[in-house]
C-alpha positions as CSV (number, residue, x, y, z in Angstrom):
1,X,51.1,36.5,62.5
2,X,54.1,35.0,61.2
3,X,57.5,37.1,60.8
4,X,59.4,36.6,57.7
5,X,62.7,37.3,57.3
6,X,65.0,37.2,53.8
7,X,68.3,36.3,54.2
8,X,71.3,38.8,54.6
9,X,73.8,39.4,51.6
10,X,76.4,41.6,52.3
11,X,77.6,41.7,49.5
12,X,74.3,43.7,48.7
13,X,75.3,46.6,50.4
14,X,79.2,46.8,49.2
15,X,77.9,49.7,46.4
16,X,81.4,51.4,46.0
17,X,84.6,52.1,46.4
18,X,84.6,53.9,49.7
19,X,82.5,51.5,51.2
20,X,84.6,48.7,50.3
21,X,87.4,50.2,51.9
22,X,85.8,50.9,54.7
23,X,84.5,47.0,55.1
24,X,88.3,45.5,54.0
25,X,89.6,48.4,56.5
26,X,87.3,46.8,59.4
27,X,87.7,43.2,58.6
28,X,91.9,44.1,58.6
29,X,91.7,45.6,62.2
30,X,90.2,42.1,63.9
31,X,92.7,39.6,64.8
32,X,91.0,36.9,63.3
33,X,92.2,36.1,59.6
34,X,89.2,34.0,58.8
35,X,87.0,37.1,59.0
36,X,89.5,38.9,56.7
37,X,89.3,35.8,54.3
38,X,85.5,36.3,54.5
39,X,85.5,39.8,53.6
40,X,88.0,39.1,50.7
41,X,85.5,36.9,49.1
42,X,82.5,38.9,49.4
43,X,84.0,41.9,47.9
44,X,84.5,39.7,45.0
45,X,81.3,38.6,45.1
46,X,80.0,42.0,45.5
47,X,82.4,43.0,42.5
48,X,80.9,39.8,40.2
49,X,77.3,41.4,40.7
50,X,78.0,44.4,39.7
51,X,79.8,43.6,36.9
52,X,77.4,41.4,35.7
53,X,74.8,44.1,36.0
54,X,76.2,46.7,33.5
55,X,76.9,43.9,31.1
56,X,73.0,43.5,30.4
């Protein structure tokens, strides 16, 4: 049997405010300002889906 995977979206789970924080809080701790740059964008992204989903 083959195992099927669906890719990862993090910007899935970025639901609210507190997580957010929480996730921009991490990313701000690690010395590595690509990974900050990363978070950055998808807690935009994360922000463009949900604001596209109240819209409908």
């Amino acid at each position: 049997m083959e195992t099927k995977f669906s890719k990862f979206n993090v910007a899935d789970y970025l639901t609210d405010e507190k997580i957010i924080a929480a996730y921009l809080m991490a990313a701000t701790e690690s010395s590595c300002p690509e990974l900050l740059d990363l978070a950055i964008k998808n807690i935009e992204r994360a922000r463009a889906a949900v604001t596209y989903k109240t819209i409908d």
